[in-house]
Each structure stands twice: as structure tokens, then as C-alpha cells.
C-alpha positions in Angstrom: -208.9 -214.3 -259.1 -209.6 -212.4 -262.4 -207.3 -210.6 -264.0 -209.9 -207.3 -263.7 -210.0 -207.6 -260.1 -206.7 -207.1 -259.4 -206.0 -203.6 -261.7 -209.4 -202.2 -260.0 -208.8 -198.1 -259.2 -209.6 -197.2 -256.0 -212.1 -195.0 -255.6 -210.7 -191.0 -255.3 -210.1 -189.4 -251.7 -212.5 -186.7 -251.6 -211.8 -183.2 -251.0 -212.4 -181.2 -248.4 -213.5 -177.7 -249.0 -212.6 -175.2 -246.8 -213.7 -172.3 -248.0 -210.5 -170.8 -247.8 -209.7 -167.9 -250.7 -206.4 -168.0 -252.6 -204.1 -165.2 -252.4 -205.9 -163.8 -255.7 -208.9 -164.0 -254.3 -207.9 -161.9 -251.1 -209.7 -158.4 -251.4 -207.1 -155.3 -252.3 -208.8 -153.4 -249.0 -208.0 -156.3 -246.5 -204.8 -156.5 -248.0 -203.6 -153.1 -247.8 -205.5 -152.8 -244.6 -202.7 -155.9 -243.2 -199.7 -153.6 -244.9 -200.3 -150.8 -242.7 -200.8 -152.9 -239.6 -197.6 -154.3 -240.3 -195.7 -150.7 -240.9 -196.8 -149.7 -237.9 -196.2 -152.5 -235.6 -192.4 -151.9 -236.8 -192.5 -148.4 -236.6 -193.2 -148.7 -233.1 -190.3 -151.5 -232.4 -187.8 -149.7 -233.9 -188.7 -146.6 -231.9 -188.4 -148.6 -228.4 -185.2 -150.2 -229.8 -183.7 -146.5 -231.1 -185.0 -145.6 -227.1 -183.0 -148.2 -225.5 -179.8 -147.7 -227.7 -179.9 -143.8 -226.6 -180.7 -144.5 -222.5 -178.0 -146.8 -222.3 -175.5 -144.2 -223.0 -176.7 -142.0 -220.0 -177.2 -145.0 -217.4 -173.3 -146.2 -217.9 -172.3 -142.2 -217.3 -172.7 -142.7 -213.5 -169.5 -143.7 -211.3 -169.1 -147.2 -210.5 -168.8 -148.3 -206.8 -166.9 -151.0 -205.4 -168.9 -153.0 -202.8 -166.7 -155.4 -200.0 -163.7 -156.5 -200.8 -161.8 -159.2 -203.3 -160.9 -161.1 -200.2 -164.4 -161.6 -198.9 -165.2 -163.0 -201.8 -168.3 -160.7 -202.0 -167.2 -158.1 -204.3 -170.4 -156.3 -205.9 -169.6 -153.2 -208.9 -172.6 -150.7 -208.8 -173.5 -147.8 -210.4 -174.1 -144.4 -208.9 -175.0 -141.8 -211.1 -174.2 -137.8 -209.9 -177.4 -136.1 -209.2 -177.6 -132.8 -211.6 -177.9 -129.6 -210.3 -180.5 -127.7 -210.7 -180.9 -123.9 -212.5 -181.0 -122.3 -208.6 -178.0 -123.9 -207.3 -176.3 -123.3 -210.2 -177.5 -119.6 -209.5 -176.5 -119.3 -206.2 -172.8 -120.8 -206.8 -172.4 -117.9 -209.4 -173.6 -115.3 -206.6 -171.7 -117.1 -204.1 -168.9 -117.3 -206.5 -169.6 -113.0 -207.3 -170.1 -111.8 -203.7 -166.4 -113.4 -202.8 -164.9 -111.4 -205.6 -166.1 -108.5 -204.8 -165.4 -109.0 -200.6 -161.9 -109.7 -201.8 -162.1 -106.0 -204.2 -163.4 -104.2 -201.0 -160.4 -105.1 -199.3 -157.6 -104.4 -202.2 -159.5 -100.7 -202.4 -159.7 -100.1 -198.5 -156.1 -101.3 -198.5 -153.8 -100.5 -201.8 -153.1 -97.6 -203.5 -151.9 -97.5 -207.4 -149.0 -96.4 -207.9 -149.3 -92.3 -208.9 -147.5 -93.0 -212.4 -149.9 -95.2 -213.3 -152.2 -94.0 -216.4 -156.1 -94.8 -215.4 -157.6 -92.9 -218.0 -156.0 -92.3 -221.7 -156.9 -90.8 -225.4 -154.0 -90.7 -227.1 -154.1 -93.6 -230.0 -151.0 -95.2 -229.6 -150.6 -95.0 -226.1 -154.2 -96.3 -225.2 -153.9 -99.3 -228.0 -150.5 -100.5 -225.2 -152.3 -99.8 -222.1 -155.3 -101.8 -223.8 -153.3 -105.0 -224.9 -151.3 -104.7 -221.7 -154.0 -104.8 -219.5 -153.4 -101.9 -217.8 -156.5 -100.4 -218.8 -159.4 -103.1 -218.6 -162.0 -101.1 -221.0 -162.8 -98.9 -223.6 -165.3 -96.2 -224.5 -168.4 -97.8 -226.2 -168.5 -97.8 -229.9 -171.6 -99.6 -229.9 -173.8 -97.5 -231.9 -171.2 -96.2 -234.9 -171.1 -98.5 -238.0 -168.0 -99.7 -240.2 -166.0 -98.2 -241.8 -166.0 -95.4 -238.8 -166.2 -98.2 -236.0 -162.3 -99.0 -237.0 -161.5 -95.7 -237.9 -160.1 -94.8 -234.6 -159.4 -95.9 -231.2 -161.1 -95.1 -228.4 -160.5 -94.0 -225.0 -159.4 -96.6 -222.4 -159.8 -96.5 -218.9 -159.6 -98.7 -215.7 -162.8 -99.6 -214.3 -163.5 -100.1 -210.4 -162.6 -104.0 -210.6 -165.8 -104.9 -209.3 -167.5 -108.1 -210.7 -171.1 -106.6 -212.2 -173.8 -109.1 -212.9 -174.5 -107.9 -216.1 -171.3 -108.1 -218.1 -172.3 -105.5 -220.5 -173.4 -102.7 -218.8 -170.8 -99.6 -219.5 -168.6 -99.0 -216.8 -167.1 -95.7 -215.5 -163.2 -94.7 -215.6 -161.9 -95.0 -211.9 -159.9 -91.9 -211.5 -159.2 -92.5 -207.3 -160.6 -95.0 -204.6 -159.3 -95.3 -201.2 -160.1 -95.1 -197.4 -161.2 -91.5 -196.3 -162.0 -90.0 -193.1 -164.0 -87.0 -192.5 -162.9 -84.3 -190.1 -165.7 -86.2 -187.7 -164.4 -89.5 -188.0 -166.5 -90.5 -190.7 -164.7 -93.6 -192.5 -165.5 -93.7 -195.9 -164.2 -95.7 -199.8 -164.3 -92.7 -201.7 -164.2 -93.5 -205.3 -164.1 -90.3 -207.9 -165.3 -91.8 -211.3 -165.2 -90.1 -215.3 -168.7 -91.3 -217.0 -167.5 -91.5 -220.6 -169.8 -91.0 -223.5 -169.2 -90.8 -227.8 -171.3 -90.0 -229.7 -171.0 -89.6 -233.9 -172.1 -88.0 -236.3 -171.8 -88.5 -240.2 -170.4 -85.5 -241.9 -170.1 -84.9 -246.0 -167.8 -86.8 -247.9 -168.3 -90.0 -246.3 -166.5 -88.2 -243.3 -167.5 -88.4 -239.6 -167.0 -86.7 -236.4 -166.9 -88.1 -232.6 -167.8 -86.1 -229.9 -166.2 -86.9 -226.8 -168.9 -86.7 -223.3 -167.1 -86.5 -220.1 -168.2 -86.3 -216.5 -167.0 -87.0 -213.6 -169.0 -89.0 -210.8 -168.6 -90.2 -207.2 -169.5 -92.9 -204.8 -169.0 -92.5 -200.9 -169.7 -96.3 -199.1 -169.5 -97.8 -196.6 -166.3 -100.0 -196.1 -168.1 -103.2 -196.0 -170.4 -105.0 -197.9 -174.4 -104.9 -198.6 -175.1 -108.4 -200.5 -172.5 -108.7 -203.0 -171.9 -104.9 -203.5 -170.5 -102.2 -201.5 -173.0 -100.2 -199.3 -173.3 -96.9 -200.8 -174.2 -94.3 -198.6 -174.1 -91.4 -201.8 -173.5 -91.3 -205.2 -173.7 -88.3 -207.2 -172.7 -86.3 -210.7 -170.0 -83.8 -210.6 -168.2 -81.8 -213.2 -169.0 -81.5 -217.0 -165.3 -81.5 -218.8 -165.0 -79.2 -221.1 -162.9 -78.6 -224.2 -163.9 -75.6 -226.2 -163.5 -74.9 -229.9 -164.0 -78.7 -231.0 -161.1 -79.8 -228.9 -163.3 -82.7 -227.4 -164.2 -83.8 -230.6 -162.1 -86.5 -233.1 -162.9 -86.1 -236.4 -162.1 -89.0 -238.9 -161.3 -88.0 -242.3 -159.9 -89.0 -245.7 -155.6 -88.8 -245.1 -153.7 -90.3 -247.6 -156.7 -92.4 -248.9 -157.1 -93.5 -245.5 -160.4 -92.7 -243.5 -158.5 -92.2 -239.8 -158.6 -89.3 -237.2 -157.4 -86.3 -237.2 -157.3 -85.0 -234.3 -154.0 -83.4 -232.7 -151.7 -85.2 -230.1 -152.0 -81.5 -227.9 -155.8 -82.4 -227.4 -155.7 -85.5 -225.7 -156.5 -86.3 -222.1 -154.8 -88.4 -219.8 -155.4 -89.3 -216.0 -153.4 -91.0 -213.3 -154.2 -92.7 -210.9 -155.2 -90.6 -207.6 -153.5 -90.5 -204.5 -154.4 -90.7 -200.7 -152.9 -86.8 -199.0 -150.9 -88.8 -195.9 -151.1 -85.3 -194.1 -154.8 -84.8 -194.2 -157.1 -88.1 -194.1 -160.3 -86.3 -195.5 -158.6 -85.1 -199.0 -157.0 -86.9 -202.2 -155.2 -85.3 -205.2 -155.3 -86.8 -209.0 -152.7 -85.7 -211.3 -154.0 -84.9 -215.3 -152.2 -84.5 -218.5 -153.7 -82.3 -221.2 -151.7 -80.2 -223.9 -148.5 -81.2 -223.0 -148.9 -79.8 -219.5 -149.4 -81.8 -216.0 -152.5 -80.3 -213.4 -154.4 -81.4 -210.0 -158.0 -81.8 -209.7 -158.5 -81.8 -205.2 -161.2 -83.7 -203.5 -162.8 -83.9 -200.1 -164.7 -86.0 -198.3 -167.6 -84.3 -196.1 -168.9 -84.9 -192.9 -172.6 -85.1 -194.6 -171.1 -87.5 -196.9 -170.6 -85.6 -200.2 -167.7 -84.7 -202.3 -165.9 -81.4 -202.8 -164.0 -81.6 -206.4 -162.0 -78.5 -207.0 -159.3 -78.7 -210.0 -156.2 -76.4 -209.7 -156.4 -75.7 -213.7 -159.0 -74.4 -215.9 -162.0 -72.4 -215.7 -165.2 -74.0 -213.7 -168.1 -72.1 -214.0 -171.6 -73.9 -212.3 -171.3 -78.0 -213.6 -168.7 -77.3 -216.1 -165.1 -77.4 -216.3 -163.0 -75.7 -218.8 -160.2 -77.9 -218.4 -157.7 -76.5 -220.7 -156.0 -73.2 -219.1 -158.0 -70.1 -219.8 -156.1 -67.0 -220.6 
């Protein structure tokens, strides 16, 4: 064997061709086209993985429940989750919750008297600031519509209300003056309550002055003593007397004093009301002691067999719906 035969090259493998582009020869639309399939496919697998992470949460909030016993040797741990309830039962617990209240009210009216030195109704500053943050009187005159720096300039009335629970919490409420069981010279059984609707209004004055007006007038309800629903069953409700205080004595004006903007309005103008009492020698009639210029008074009220209420003050002047209450010389 020759020396040329054995350094012979094989012959080269040939190549096979594909037709398969190289990554620079991949066209930019096909390419961006893959980019975007890609974003989205983990867009949407993050979402489902975000989904699973938040749900897991909620399904290991339900109670866990011990099935058999350790003994057995079949002891099984589920999970029972507490059904929600809906908007209407939550609805109907509150009026359940409301009507009970107001059953239990009933009763403390029809039964209990306050005691006759106790202040329902008060105007003087100081004294209705205590009765205020004491709780003795649960509201105060509205001040709803006056702006600062007037809003703070004074204090306002404050009153006890009738202690019923209202469904809507910020409707104004009237100052309970008496409520109690009355009878009729029939036999007509009655809770009489005599209210005082209480009203301010302002205006500004000059000088960056203001004045309060002070609207009184007393009210009545005659029901039923039991319930209709959650509220008492009225059988009349009406408006009374006007009070009156002439020569701007209902008013408080709030001026400048010692470069404080405060009121000004005498200690001799303010009114004050306890709370009225039952008469234990005639059934039909009730007395409620006031307080005005230093000087103690009665207004008198009964109850009618046709249901209405006679209100007839021992001081003052009242002439048609208005009552001077301030002695009239």
C-alpha cells in the first residue's frame, strides 16, 4: 500500500439545509408580535396567582370543626365558614333591637315620675354647660345653621328629651316638660306628655356682632299606653302656647366684652323648667313648676275626655296662642 492511499481525505459530510432563518434574520413584526404574547400570558398568571393568595385568606376565616373522636381513630378537622347576614336581617335586628327600647321607655313613663327638683329645661350658661356634661339634660337647642365665630359664642339651651329611641338620629327633638299616666274624669287612661319645641334663630348685626332669637312653644302628645310598632300610639298631638318675652328679653345677643365676642344677656332673663308632677288628688291634672327672673310659677294641665289638653299657667299674661310669661304689671 502506497504512501498516498493511506493520507486520502474523506470526502466532506454534506449539509443539510433546513431552511431555518437565524435569529437576525427573524422579521422585527414576528418578533415583537412573540413579546406581547409572552406579556400577556404572564399578565394573566400572575393575576390567578394574586387571586388565589387573596381567597385563601377568606376560606381559613371559617370555624374549624372537630369530626369523631382521638380515640376512634377517625378524627377529621373541617371547616365551616359563618354564613353573612344579609342588609334585611341586619335591618330587622336594629328594629327589633329599637322597638324593645322603646317598650321598655313606655313602661319607665307609665310608671316613674322625676323627681320635682329636677331641671328639664335650662338657659342659664353655666348652669346648662353642668346639666349638659352631667347628663342630666340629654340635648341642646340646634345651632346648626349659625357659623363660627358665633357658633361658640354662647351656649345654648339644654333640655331633656322624651328618651325615646328615634330612627333618625338627627331629627331635633322637643324639651319634655311632664309625661305620666292620666285619667280623664271618664276613665279615659292616657301618657300625657307636655313638650317645649325649641327654635334659634340669628341674625348678624353691625360690628361683627350678632343676635339670637329664642322660639319657644309648647306641644303635647295624648297616647295610648301601649305600643303601635315601635312607637307609642298617639291618639292627639297638638301645638299649644307661644312663650313670650317682651322687650328683647327672649333674645341673647353676643357682643364684643373685653375683646371677647360672648353674650350679653342678663342672668334675670333666663328660663328654667322642672320637671312636672302627677296632682295625687285629681288623676286628670299635672302641675310643672318654672323659674324666670328670680321668681318660681305653675303652668296647670288637664287631660280631656275628648282627648285634648287644657294648659293654663298661674303667671303671666296669655292672650289667644301667646304667653307673656314674665309677670305683667
Amino acid at each position: 500500500m502506497s504512501h498516498d492511499m493511506m493520507t486520502t481525505t474523506p470526502p466532506p459530510v454534506p449539509v443539510v439545509d433546513y431552511n431555518t432563518p437565524r435569529a437576525d434574520q427573524v422579521p422585527r413584526r414576528k418578533f415583537l408580535g412573540v413579546v406581547v404574547l409572552a406579556a400577556v400570558l404572564g399578565a394573566m398568571l400572575m393575576g390567578v396567582v394574586v387571586y388565589r393568595l387573596r381567597a385563601r385568606p377568606a376560606a381559613m376565616t371559617g370555624t374549624l370543626v372537630l369530626q369523631g373522636t382521638p380515640a376512634s381513630g377517625n378524627l377529621t378537622i373541617t371547616s365551616a365558614t359563618p354564613a353573612t347576614p344579609s342588609v334585611a336581617t341586619v335591618q330587622q335586628q336594629i328594629a327589633d333591637a329599637r322597638t324593645q327600647a322603646n317598650e321598655a321607655r313606655l313602661k319607665d313613663l307609665m310608671t316613674k315620675t322625676a323627681p320635682p327638683t329636677q331641671v328639664v329645661y335650662e338657659e342659664d350658661p353655666v348652669a346648662a354647660r353642668k346639666l349638659f356634661g352631667a347628663g342630666v339634660c340629654n340635648a341642646q337647642a340646634s345651632r346648626r345653621e349659625m357659623s363660627q365665630p358665633f357658633f361658640s359664642a354662647f351656649e345654648p339651651p339644654v333640655y331633656r328629651t322624651d328618651g325615646f329611641w328615634h330612627e333618625n338620629s338627627d331629627q331635633e327633638k322637643d324639651a319634655l316638660l311632664f309625661a305620666g299616666p292620666l285619667m280623664s274624669p271618664n276613665g279615659n287612661q292616657r301618657l300625657v306628655m307636655l313638650e317645649m319645641e325649641v327654635k334659634l334663630a340669628g341674625t348678624p348685626q353691625s360690628n361683627d356682632e350678632y343676635t339670637v332669637v329664642l322660639n319657644r312653644k309648647l306641644t303635647y302628645r295624648i297616647c295610648q299606653p301601649k305600643m303601635m310598632g315601635s312607637w307609642p300610639d298617639t291618639v292627639r298631638d297638638g301645638v299649644s302656647l307661644k312663650v313670650v318675652q317682651g322687650g328683647g328679653r327672649d333674645t341673647i345677643p353676643i357682643k364684643w366684652i373685653d375683646g371677647t365676642l360672648r353674650s350679653a344677656r342678663p342672668a334675670e332673663y333666663n328660663l328654667r323648667f322642672f320637671a312636672g308632677q302627677p296632682d295625687p288628688k285629681d288623676s286628670s291634672h299635672f302641675t310643672v313648676e318654672y323659674e324666670i327672673s328670680g321668681m318660681k310659677n305653675v303652668i296647670d294641665g288637664w287631660l280631656t275626655d275628648d282627648d285634648f289638653l287644657r294648659i293654663i299657667p298661674r303667671g303671666g299674661k296669655v292672650e289667644r296662642g301667646n304667653w307673656q310669661i314674665e309677670a305683667v304689671k
